[in-house]
SEBA-17662 format. One record per residue (C-alpha): residue number from 1; residue in three letters; x, y, z. Coordinates in nm, 3 decimals, decimal comma. Layout:
<recs>
REC  resi  resn       px       py       pz
REC   NUM   ala        X        Y        Z
...
</recs>
This chain:
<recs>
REC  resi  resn       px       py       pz
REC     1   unk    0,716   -1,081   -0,572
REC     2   unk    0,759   -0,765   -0,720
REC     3   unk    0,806   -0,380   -0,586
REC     4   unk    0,536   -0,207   -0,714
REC     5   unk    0,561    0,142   -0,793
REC     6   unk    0,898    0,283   -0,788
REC     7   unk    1,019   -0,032   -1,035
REC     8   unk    0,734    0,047   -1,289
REC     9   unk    0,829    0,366   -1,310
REC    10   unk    1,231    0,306   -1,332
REC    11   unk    1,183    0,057   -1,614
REC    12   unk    0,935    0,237   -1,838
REC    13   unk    1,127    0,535   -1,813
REC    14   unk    1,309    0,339   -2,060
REC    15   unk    1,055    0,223   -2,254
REC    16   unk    0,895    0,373   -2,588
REC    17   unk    0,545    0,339   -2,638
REC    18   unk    0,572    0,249   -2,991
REC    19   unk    0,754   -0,078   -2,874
REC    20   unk    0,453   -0,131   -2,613
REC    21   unk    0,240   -0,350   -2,767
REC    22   unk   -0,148   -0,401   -2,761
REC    23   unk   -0,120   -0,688   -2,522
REC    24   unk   -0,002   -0,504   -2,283
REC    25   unk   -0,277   -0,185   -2,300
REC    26   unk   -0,538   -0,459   -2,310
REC    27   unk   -0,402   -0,547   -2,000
REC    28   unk   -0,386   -0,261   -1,819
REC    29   unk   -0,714   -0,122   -1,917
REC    30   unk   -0,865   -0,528   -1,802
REC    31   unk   -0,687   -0,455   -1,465
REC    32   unk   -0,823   -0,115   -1,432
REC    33   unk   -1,191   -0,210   -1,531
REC    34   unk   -1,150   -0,523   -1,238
REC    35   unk   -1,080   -0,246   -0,972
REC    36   unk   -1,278    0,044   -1,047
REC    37   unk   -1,610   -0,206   -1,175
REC    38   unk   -1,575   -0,473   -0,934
REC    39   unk   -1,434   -0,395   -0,676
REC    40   unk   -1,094   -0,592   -0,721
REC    41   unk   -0,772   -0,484   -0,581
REC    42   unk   -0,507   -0,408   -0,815
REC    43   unk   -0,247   -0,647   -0,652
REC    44   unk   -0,498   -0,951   -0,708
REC    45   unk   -0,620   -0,758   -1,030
REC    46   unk   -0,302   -0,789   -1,193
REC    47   unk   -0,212   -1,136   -1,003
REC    48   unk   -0,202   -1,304   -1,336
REC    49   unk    0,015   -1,033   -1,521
REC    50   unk    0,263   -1,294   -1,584
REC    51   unk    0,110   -1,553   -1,755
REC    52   unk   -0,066   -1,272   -1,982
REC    53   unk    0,273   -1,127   -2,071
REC    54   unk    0,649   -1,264   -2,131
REC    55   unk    0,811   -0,958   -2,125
REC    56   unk    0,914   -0,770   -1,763
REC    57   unk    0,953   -0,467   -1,954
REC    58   unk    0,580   -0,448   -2,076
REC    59   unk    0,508   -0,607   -1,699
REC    60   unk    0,615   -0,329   -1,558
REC    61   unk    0,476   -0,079   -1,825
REC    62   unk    0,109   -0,215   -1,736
REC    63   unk    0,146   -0,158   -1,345
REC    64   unk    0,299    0,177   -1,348
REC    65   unk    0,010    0,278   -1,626
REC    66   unk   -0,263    0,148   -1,336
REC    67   unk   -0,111    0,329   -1,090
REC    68   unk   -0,066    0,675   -1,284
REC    69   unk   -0,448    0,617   -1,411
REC    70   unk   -0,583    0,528   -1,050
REC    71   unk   -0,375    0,822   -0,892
REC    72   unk   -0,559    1,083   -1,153
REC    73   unk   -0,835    0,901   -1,299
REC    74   unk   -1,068    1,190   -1,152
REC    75   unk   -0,905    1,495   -1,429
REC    76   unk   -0,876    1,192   -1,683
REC    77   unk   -1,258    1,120   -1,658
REC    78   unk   -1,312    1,470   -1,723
REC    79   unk   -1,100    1,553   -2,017
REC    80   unk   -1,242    1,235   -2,164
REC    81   unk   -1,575    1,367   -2,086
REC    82   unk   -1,507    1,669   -2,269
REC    83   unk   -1,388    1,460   -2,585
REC    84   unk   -1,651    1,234   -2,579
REC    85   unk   -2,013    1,339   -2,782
REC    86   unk   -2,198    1,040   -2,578
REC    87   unk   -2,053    0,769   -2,282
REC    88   unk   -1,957    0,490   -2,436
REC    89   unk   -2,165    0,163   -2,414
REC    90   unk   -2,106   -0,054   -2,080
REC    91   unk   -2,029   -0,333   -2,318
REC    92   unk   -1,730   -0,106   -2,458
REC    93   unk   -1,567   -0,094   -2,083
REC    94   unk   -1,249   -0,178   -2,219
REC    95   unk   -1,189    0,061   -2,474
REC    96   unk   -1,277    0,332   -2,207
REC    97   unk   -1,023    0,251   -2,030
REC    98   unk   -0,783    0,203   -2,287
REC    99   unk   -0,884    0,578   -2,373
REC   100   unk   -0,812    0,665   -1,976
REC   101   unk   -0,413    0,507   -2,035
REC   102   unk   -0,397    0,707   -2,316
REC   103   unk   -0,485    1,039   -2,195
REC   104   unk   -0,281    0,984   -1,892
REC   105   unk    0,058    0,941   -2,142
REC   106   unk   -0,068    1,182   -2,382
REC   107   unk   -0,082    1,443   -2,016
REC   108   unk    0,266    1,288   -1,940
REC   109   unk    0,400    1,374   -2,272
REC   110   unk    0,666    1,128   -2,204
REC   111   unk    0,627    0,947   -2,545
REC   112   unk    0,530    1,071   -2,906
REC   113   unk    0,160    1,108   -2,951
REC   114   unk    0,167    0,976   -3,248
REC   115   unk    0,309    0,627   -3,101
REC   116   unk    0,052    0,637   -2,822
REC   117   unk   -0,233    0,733   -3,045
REC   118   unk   -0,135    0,454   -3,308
REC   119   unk   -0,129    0,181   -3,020
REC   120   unk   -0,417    0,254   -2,856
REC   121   unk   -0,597    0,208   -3,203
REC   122   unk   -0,445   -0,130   -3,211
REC   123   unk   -0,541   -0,260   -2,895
REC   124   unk   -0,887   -0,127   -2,963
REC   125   unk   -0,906   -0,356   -3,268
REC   126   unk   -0,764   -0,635   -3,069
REC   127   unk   -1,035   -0,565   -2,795
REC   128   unk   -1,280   -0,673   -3,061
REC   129   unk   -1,400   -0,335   -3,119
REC   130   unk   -1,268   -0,240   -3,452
REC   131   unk   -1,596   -0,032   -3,538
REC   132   unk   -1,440    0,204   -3,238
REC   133   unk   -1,132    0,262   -3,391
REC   134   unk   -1,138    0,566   -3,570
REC   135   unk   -1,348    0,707   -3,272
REC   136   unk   -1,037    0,654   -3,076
REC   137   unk   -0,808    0,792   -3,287
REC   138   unk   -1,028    1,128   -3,350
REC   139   unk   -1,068    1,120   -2,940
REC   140   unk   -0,672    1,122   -2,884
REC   141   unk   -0,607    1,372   -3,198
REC   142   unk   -0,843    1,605   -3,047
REC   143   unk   -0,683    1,609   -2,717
REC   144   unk   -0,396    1,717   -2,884
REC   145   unk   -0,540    1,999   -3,028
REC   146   unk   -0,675    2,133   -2,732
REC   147   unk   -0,422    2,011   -2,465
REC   148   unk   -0,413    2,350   -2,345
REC   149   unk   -0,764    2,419   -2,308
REC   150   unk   -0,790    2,041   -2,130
REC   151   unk   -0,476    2,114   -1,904
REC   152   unk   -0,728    2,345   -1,756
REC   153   unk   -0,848    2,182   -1,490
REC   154   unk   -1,242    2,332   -1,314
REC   155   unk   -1,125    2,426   -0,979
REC   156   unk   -1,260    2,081   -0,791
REC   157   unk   -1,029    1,953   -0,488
REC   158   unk   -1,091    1,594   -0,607
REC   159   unk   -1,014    1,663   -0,942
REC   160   unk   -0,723    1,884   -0,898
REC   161   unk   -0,598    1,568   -0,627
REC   162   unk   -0,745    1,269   -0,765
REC   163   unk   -0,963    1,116   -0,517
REC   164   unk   -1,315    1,059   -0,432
REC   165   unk   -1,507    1,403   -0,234
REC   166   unk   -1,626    1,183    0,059
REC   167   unk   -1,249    1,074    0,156
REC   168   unk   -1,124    1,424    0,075
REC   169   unk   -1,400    1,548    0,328
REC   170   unk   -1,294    1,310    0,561
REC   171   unk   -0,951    1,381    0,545
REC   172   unk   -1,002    1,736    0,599
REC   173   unk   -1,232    1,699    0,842
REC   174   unk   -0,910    1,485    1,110
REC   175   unk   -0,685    1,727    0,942
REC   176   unk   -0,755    2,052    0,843
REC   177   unk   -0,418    2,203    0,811
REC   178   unk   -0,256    1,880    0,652
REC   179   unk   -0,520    1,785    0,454
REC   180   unk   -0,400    1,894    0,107
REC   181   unk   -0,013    1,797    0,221
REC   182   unk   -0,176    1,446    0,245
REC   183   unk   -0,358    1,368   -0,043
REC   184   unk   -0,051    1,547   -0,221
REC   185   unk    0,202    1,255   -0,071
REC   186   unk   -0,049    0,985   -0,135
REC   187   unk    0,020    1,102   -0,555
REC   188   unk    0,407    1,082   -0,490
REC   189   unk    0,513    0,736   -0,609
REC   190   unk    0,695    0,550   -0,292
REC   191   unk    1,018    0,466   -0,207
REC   192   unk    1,135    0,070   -0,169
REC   193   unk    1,248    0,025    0,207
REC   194   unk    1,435   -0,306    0,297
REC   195   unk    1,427   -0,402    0,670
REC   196   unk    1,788   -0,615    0,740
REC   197   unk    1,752   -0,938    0,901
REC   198   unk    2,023   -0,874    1,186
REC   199   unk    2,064   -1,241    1,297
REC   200   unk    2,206   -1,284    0,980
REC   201   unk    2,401   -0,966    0,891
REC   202   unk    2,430   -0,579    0,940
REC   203   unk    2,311   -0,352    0,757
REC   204   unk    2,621   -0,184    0,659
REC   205   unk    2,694   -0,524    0,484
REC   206   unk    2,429   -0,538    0,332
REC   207   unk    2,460   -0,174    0,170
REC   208   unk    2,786   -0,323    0,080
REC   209   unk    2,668   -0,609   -0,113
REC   210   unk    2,402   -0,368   -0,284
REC   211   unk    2,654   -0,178   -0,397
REC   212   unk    2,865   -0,416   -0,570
REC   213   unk    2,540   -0,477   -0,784
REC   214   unk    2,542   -0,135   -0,867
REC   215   unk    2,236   -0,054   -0,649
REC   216   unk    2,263    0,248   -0,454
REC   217   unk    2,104    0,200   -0,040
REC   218   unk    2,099    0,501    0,206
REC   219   unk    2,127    0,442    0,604
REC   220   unk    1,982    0,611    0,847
REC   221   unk    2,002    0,620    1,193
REC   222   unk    1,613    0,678    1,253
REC   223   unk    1,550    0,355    1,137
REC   224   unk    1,817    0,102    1,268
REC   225   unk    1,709   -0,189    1,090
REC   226   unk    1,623    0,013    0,772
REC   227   unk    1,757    0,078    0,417
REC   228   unk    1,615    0,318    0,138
REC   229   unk    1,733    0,228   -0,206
REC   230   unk    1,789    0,477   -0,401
REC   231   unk    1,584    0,317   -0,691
REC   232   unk    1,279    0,106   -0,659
REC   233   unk    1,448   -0,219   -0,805
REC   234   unk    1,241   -0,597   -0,879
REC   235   unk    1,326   -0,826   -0,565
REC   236   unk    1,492   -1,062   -0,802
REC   237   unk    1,765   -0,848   -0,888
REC   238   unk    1,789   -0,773   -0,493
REC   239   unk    2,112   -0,976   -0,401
REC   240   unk    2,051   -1,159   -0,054
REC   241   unk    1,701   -1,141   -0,069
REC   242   unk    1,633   -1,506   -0,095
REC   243   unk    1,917   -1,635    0,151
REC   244   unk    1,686   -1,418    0,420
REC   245   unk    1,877   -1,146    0,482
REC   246   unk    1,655   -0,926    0,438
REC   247   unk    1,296   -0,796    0,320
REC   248   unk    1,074   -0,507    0,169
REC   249   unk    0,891   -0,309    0,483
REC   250   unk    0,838    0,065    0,480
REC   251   unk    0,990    0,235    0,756
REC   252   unk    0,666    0,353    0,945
REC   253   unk    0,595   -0,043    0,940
REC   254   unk    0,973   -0,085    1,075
REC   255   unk    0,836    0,108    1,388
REC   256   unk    0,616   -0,153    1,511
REC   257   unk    0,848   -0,428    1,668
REC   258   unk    1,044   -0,174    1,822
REC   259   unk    0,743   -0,015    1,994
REC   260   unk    0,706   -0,334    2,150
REC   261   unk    1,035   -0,282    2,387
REC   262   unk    1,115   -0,673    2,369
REC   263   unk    1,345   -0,894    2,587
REC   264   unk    1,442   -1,253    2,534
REC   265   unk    1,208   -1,520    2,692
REC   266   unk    0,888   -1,302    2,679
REC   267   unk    0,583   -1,453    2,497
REC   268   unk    0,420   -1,271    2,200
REC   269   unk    0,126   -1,214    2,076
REC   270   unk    0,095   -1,058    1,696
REC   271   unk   -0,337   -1,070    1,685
REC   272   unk   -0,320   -0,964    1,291
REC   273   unk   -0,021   -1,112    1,161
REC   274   unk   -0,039   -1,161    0,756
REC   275   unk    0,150   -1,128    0,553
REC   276   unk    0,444   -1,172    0,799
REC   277   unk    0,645   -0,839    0,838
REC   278   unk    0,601   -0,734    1,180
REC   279   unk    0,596   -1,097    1,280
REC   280   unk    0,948   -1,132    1,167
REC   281   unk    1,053   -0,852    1,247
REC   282   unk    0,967   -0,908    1,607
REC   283   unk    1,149   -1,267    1,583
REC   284   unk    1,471   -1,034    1,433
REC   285   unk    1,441   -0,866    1,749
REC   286   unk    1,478   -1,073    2,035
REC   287   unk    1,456   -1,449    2,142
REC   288   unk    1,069   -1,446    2,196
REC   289   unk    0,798   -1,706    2,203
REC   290   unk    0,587   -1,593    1,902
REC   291   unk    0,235   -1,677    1,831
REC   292   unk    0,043   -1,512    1,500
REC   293   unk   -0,231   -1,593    1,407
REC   294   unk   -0,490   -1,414    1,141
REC   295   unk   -0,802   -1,504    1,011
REC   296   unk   -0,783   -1,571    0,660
REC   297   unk   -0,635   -1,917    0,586
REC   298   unk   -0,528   -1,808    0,234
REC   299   unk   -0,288   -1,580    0,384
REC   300   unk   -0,116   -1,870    0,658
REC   301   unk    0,099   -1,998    0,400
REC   302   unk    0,290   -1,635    0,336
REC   303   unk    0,394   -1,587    0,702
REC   304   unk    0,517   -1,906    0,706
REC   305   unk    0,747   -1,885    0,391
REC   306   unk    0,832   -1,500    0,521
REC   307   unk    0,944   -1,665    0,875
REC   308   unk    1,116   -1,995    0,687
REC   309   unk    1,335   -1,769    0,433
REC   310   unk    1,457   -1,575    0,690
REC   311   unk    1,533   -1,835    0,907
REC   312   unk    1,290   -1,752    1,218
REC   313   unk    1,112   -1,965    1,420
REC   314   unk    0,738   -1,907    1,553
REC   315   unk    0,387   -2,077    1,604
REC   316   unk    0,107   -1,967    1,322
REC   317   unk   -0,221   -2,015    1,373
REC   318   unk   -0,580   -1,968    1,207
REC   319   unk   -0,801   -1,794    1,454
REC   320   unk   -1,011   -1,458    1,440
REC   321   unk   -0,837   -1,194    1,667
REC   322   unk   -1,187   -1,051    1,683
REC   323   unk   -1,445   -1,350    1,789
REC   324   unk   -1,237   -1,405    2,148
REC   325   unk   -1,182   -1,755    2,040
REC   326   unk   -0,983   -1,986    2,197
REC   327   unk   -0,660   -2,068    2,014
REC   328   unk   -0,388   -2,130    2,249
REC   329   unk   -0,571   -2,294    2,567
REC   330   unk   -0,596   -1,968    2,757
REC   331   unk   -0,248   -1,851    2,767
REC   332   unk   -0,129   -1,476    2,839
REC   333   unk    0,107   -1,274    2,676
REC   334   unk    0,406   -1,013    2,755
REC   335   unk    0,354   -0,828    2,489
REC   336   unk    0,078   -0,828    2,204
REC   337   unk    0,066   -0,657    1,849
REC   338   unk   -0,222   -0,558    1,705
REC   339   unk   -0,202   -0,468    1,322
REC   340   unk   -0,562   -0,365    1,286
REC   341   unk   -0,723   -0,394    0,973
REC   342   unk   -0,855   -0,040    0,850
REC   343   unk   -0,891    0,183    0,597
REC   344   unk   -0,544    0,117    0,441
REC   345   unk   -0,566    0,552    0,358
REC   346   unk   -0,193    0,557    0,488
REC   347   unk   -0,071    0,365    0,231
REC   348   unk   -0,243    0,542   -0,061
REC   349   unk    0,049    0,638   -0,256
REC   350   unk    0,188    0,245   -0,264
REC   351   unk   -0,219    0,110   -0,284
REC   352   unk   -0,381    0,420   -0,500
REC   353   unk   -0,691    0,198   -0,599
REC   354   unk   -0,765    0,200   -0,209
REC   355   unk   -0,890    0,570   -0,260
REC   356   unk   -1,160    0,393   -0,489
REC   357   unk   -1,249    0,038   -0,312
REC   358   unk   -1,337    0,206    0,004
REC   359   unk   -1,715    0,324    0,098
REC   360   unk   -1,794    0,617    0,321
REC   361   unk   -1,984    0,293    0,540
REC   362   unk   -1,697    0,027    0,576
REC   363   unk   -1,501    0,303    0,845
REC   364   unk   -1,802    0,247    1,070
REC   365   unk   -1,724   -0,166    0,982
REC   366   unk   -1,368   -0,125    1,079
REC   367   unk   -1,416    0,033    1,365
REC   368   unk   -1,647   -0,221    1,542
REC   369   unk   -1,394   -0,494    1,401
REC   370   unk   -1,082   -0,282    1,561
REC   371   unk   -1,312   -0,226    1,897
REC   372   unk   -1,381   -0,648    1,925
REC   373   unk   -1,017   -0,708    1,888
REC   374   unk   -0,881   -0,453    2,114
REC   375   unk   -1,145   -0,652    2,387
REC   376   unk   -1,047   -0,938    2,284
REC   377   unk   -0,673   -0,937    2,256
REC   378   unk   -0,699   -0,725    2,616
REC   379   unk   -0,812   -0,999    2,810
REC   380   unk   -0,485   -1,222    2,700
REC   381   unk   -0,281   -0,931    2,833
REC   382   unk   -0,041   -0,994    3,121
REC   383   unk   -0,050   -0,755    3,392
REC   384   unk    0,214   -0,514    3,340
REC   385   unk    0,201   -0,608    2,951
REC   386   unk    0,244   -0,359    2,674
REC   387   unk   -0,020   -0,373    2,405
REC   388   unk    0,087   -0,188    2,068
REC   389   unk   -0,220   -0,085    1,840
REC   390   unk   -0,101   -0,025    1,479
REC   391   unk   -0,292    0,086    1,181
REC   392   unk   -0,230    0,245    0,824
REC   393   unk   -0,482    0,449    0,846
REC   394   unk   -0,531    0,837    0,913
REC   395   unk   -0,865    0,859    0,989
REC   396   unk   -0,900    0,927    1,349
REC   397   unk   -1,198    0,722    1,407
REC   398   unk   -0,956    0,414    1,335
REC   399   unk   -0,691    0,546    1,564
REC   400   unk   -0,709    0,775    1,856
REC   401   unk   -1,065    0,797    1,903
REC   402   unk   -1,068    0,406    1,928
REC   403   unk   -0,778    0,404    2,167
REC   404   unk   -0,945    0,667    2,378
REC   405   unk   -1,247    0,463    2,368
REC   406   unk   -1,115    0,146    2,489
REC   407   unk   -0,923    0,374    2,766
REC   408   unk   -1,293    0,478    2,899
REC   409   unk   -1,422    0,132    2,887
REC   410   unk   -1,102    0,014    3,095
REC   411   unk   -0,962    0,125    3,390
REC   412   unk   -0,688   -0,101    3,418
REC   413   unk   -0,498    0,042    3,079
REC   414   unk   -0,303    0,328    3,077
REC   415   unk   -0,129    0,507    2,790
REC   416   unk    0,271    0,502    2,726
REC   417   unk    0,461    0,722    2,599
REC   418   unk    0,616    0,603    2,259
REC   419   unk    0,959    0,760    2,110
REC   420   unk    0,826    0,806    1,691
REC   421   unk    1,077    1,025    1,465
REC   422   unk    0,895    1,301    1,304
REC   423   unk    0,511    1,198    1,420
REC   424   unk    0,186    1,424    1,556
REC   425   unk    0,065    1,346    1,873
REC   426   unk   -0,324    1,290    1,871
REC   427   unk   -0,375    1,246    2,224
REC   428   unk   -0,371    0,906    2,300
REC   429   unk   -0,137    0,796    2,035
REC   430   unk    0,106    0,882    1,771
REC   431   unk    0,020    0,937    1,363
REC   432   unk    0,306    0,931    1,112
REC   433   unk    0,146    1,150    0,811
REC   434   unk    0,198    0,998    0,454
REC   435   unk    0,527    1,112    0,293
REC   436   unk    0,695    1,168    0,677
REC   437   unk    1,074    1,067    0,669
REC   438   unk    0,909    0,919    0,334
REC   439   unk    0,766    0,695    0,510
REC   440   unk    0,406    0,588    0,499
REC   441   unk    0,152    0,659    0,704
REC   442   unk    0,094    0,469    1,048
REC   443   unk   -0,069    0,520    1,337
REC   444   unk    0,057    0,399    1,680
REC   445   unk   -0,052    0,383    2,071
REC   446   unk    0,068    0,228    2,322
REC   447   unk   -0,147    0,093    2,627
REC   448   unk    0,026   -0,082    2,940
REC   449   unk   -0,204   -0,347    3,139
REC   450   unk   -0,212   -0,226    3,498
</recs>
């Protein structure tokens, strides 16, 4: 497992790109031509990031590149534009994006352009496309020449902010005063939260222990359960980790199992459970009868090693929280967590190739899919059950204009009032903006079975 962002950027702070070699660009640019051509994400993109290279330091060199390049690949398409007589063949992918990593250091101005330009020549021959390579050299000197006629961006909001016009719109359009705040915080790299396992120690001890490895963690009393480090650090150099006592969960994710106001002996419901998080975290909480299921049997096997290092106990299931099926014989729940699948848009600034594998048409998708589970996971609702709703999204179409949909369509639900540090109210429900608290962005209602 590794912390994405903030450990990138902590360990090639370090680096020099001289010592980067073309392995390593050849593997970014790969990565970045699997999201932005088909469709991958950049978590399964750069699943096999290991086996390509030995060394953690280039490792982390090639996911912090992605992320910088997704994050502004809009103004990086357009300088390149500017620098390029003709596109460059489809057949040449590669080297286009190895052009994109360069521009975004040569912006950066981090490392010597003259290391930069020099490896980015050599990974182009080792892409096969030594023909190219004085192209790419002339491409990168010229930058440099006119850096300050290219820092001058044309006065586009999805240039300026780096995402696509449709989600901009969008985001405008559900918040017009926030908008710009929000696309700002989904650029801001993102902190590492851990979320202490308290049946197996506090989290004063555990900032403790932290410590004596010489890795700084902040309390605070918003988030009981919580810890911000300081600096985003690999989990392997996270001491405790692997004895379970604790594990990586943003703070607005934190929010769920406490939403849920739990007591011992109640049964449970989580209708979207993978990878694990809340699912533990509501097992941390109190001495429940947990069932979670989700519907993609690749994704079983990580709840259950989440819930077996941590020492928790609960029943995990394959069934579709959407379809009605019947998993568990007809039984009713307490209290039921739904983690509906969405949009991700919350999460931008941890997940920036999000902003470019989501259509303008799969909201509409997500919604009927959110609308089919609410249905379905109502009808396993105890009377005088809570039901907790939970999405990372910001679009209001996933959030309080569902929840205010399903409140038309049933009488017997009624709205609670949930206690959120530092949240909008959207009337039903609660939305935790991107970059909140630091957090990121959630969205959360709850609904009481009358």
């Amino acid at each position: 497992m590794h912390i994405q962002t903030g450990a990138d950027d902590a360990s090639a702070s370090r680096m020099s790109s001289g010592e980067i070699g073309a392995a390593a660009r050849r593997s970014a640019a790969r990565a970045l031509s699997d999201v932005l051509d088909s469709g991958r994400s950049l978590t399964d993109a750069l699943a096999g990031l290991s086996a390509a290279l030995d060394s953690s330091r280039d490792r982390a060199f090639v996911r912090r590149l992605c992320n910088r390049v997704l994050r502004d690949r809009p103004a990086l398409e357009w300088r390149l534009s500017k620098l390029l007589r003709k596109r460059l063949p489809r057949r040449a992918r590669e080297v286009h994006f190895l052009l994109l990593c360069a521009l975004d250091q040569l912006v950066e101005d981090r490392e010597p352009a003259r290391a930069v330009v020099h490896a980015t020549v050599a990974a182009t021959r080792a892409a096969g496309h030594a023909h190219l390579a004085g192209m790419v050299n002339a491409v990168l000197r010229n930058h440099q020449r006119r850096a300050d006629e290219l820092g001058r961006l044309p006065d586009r909001a999805s240039i300026r902010l780096g995402y696509p016009d449709w989600l901009l719109d969008r985001i405008r359009a559900d918040w017009p005063e926030q908008w710009q705040a929000i696309a700002e915080a989904g650029n801001r790299p993102p902190p590492t939260w851990l979320r202490v396992n308290q049946r197996r120690a506090a989290v004063g001890e555990i900032v403790e222990r932290l410590a004596e490895s010489g890795i700084e963690g902040h309390q605070d009393a918003r988030f009981p359960d919580a810890i911000r480090l300081e600096r985003s650090v690999a989990v392997a150099a996270l001491p405790g980790f692997s004895e379970g006592l604790f594990s990586i969960q943003d703070a607005g994710a934190q929010t769920a199992a406490r939403l849920l106001d739990l007591r011992d002996g109640q049964r449970v419901l989580d209708a979207c459970a993978a990878p694990g998080g809340k699912s533990a975290h509501i097992l941390e909480a109190a001495d429940v009868e947990l069932t979670a299921i989700d519907n993609d049997a690749q994704r079983l096997p990580r709840i259950e090693e989440n819930l077996r290092r941590l020492g928790l106990n609960g029943r995990v299931a394959l069934a579709d929280a959407a379809s009605g099926q019947d998993f568990d014989a007809g039984a009713r729940y307490d209290r039921i967590l739904i983690d509906a699948p969405c949009s991700a848009t919350g999460v931008m600034r941890r997940h920036p190739d999000v902003r470019w594998l989501r259509r303008p048409g799969d909201i509409e998708g997500n919604t009927e899919t959110q609308r089919r589970i609410l249905e379905s996971a109502w009808s396993r609702l105890e009377p005088g059950g809570l039901l907790v709703y939970a999405s990372c999204s910001i679009l209001r179409a996933e959030n309080c204009e569902q929840i205010r949909a399903f409140i038309e369509r049933n009488a017997d639900a009624q709205t609670v009032e949930l206690d959120i540090a530092d949240c909008l109210p959207t009337n039903p429900g609660y939305q935790i903006l991107p970059g909140s608290l630091d957090r990121d962005g959630f969205f959360y209602a709850g609904l009481r079975r009358l």
